[in-house]
KOLBAPA-793404 format. One record per residue (C-alpha): residue in three letters; x, y, z. Coordinates in steps of 0.001 Angstrom, whole numbers, plus 500000, padded with zeros to 6 digits. Layout:
BEGIN
ALAXYZ
...
//
This chain:
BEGIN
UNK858656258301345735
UNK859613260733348429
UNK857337261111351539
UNK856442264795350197
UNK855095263615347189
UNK851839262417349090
UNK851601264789351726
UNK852139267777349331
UNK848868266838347603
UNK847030266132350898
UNK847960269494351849
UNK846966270640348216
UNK843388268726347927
UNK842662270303351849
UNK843641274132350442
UNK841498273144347515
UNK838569272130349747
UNK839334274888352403
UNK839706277496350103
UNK835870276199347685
UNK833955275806351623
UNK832568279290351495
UNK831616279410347295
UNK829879276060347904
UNK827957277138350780
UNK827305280674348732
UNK826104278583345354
UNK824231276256347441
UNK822250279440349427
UNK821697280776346009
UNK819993277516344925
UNK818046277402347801
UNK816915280898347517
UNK816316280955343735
UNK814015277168344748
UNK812302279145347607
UNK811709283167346006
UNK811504281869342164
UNK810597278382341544
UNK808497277377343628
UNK806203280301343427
UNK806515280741339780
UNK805193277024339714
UNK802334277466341952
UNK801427281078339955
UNK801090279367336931
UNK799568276250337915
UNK796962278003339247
UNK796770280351336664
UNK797089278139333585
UNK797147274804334242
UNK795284272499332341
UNK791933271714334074
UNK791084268479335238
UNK788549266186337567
UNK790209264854340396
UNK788950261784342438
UNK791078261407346129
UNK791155258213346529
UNK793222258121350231
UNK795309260923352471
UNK798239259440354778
UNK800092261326357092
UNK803623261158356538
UNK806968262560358234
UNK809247264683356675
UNK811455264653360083
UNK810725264104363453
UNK808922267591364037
UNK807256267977360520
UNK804557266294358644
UNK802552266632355875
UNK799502265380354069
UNK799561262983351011
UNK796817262709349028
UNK796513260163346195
UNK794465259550343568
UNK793291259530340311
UNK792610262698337185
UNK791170262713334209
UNK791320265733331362
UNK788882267464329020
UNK790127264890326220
UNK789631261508328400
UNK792834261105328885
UNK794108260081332736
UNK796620260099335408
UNK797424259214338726
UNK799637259974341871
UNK799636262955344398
UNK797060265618344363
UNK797675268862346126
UNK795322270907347724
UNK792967268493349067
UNK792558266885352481
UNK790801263954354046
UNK787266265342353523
UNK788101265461349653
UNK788352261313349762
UNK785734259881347517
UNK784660263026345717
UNK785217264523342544
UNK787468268103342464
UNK788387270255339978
UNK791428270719340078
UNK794436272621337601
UNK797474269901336342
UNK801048271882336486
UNK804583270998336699
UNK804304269512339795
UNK801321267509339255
UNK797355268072339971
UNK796548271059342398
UNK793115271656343368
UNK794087274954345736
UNK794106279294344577
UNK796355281506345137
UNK794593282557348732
UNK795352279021349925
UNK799089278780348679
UNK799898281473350784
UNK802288279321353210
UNK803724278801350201
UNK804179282173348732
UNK804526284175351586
UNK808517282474352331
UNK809170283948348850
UNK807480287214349267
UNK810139288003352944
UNK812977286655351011
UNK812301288773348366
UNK811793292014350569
UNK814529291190352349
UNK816590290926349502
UNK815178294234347438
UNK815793296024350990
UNK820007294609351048
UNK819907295891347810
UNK818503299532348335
UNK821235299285351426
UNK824023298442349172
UNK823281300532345836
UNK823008303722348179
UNK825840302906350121
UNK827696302248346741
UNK826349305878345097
UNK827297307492347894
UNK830726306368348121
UNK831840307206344802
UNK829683310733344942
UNK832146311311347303
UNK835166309677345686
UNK834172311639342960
UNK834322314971344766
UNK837983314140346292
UNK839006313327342897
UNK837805316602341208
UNK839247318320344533
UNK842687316555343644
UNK842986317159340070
UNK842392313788339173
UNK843831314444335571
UNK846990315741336864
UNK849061312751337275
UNK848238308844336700
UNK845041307302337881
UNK844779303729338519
UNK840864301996339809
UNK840457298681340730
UNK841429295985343242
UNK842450292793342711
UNK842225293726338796
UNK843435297669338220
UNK843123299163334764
UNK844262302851333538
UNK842372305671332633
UNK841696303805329335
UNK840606300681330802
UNK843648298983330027
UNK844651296132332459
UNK847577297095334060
UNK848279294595337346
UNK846426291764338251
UNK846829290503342227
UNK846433286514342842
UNK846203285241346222
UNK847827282109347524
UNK847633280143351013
UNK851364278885350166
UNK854678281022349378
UNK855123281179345744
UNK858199279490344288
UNK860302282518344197
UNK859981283279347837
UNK861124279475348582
UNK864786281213349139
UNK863759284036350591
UNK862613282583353921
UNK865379282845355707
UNK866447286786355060
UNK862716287631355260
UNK862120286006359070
UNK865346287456359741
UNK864179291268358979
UNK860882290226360561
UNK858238290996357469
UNK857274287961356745
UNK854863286408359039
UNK851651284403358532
UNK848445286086359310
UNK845198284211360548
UNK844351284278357189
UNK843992281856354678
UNK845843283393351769
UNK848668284944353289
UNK850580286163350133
UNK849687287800346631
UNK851249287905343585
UNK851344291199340755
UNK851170289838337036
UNK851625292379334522
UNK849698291951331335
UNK852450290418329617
UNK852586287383331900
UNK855214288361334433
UNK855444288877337987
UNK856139292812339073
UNK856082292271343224
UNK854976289737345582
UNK852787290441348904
UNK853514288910352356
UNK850626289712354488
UNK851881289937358310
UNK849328291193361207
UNK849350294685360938
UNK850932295377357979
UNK852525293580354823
UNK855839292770353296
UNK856892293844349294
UNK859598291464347679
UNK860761291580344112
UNK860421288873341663
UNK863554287111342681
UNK861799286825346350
UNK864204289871347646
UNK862823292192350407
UNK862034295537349183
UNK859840297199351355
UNK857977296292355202
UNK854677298479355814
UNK853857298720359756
UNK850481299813361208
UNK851563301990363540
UNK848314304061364787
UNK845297302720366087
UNK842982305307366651
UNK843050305605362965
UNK844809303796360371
UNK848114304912359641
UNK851405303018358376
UNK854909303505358142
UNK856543302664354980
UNK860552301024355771
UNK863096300113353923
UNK864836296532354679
UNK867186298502356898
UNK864541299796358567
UNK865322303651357257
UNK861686305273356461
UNK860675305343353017
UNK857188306731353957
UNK853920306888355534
UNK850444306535354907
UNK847484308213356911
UNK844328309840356285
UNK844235312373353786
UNK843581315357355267
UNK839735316833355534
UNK838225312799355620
UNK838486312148359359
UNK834766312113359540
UNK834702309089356976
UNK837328306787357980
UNK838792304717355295
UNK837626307303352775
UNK841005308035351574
UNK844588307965352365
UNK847454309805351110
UNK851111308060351065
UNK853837310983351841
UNK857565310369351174
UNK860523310517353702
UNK860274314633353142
UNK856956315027353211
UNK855822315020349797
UNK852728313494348579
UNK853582310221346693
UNK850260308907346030
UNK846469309504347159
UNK844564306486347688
UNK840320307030347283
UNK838552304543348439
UNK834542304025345678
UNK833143301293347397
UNK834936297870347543
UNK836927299284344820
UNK839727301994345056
UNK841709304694342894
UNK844927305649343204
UNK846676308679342089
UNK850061309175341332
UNK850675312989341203
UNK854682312432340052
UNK856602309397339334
UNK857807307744342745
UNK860388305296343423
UNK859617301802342062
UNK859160300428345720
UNK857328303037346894
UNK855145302438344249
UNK854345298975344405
UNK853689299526348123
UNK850928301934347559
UNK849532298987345078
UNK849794296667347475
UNK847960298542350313
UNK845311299806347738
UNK844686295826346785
UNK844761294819351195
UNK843170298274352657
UNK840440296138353439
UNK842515294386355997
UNK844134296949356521
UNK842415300195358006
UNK839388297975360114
//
């Protein structure tokens, strides 16, 4: 067995774990949110609410220590029900001056609670932030999303839309039918087909890593194939074929605002992309990608973390996939 063979899938198993770090910690905030905002009030609620009643009898409270800076009471004792039957363990909602006596008290999910609603409140009130806080994101992002593609709408309408070929999406983009049409996958490793391509590609100096993770992106076409790859360089990107042959190098060139030059492997122009005229007061709003001569090739509308791009004519094949590529990294791209 070669000495690849082992380190390939120790570099595999640490893109694997690199690449699920930030989902994990997501899914795990979502548990702990949906625990703090729904659970755990929802239990209290209807413990309190309907619970089975019950006598209590606290039998002995101990201090205990959750960590060095946080304690809490446990009470223990002893309930019995309407029918005679009984249990025991922890009762909430009771303290030391409770040992000895008799409580009423309402049995729940969680066991025997002898509190209301008033006294769960350092319970409920966690929920009731997180749950402001969250409606209030939301408000943030649902008008920032309506007013995005109000606006995208208007630019659209302004362009003819219907004139030439629409495209909307971003890492999936579908026609005006809502047919899928190209589908962009990521990778943190050179596909196969640009293994042979290293050398040209450093030598016309496109290809360089980025700081980011996934440094390259593949274009499937429905019917399983590959139409382009992506090499994502600082500043710009790379467009390759699917033999792994350079096709097309896109160079940030302004930084005031975002504007590219489109080149061809020679480093001839092939285009440009810049604002579209009329949006400099919303930057990022939309582009338009201009041939050599000066001719709009594409217009690129940006609808909130999703885009549409137009195609007024038919360009060049390369040109083309280059607008698709910066629609799928504008993100990246024009920050």
């Amino acid at each position: 067995m070669s000495v690849s063979g082992p380190r390939a899938r120790r570099t595999a198993a640490k893109d694997f774990f690199a690449a699920a770090a930030v989902p994990g910690a997501l899914v795990l905030a979502l548990l702990l949110s949906a625990w703090v905002m729904l659970v755990l009030p929802g239990v209290i609620v209807y413990t309190v609410t309907w619970g089975e009643r019950a006598e209590a009898t606290v039998q002995r409270c101990e201090q205990r220590e959750l960590r060095y800076d946080a304690r809490y009471l446990d009470c223990r004792g002893t309930w019995r029900f309407a029918d005679g039957s009984r249990g025991s363990g922890h009762v909430s909602g009771v303290g030391e001056a409770d040992i000895g006596h008799a409580v009423p008290v309402r049995v729940g999910p969680f066991g025997p609670y002898a509190g209301s609603l008033d006294r769960s409140r350092h319970a409920l009130l966690p929920g009731a932030l997180m749950w402001a806080v969250a409606l209030l994101v939301a408000g943030v992002v649902v008008f920032f999303l309506l007013k995005g593609r109000a606006r995208a709408r208007r630019l659209l309408a302004r362009l003819g839309e219907g004139a030439g070929t629409s495209l909307r999406g971003r890492r999936r983009w579908r026609d005006a039918r809502g047919r899928t049409v190209l589908r962009f996958r990521v990778s943190s490793r050179p596909p196969e087909a640009l293994a042979g391509a290293g050398d040209a590609a450093r030598d016309a100096d496109p290809v360089r890593r980025t700081g980011a993770r996934r440094a390259f992106a593949a274009a499937h076409v429905p019917a399983g194939g590959v139409a382009f790859f992506i090499a994502r360089r600082a500043g710009g990107f790379a467009v390759l074929d699917p033999g792994g042959r350079l096709t097309v190098v896109v160079r940030r060139v302004g930084h005031a605002e975002p504007r590219l030059r489109l080149l061809v492997p020679d480093g001839a122009p092939l285009g440009e992309i810049a604002p579209y005229p009329g949006t400099e007061d919303h930057p990022g709003a939309a582009f338009r990608v201009t041939t050599g001569t000066g001719e709009t090739a594409a217009v690129v509308v940006a609808e909130f973390l999703r885009w549409t791009v137009v195609f007024p004519g038919e360009p060049p094949e390369p040109l083309r996939h280059a607008v698709m590529a910066f629609a799928f990294d504008a993100l990246r791209l024009t920050r």
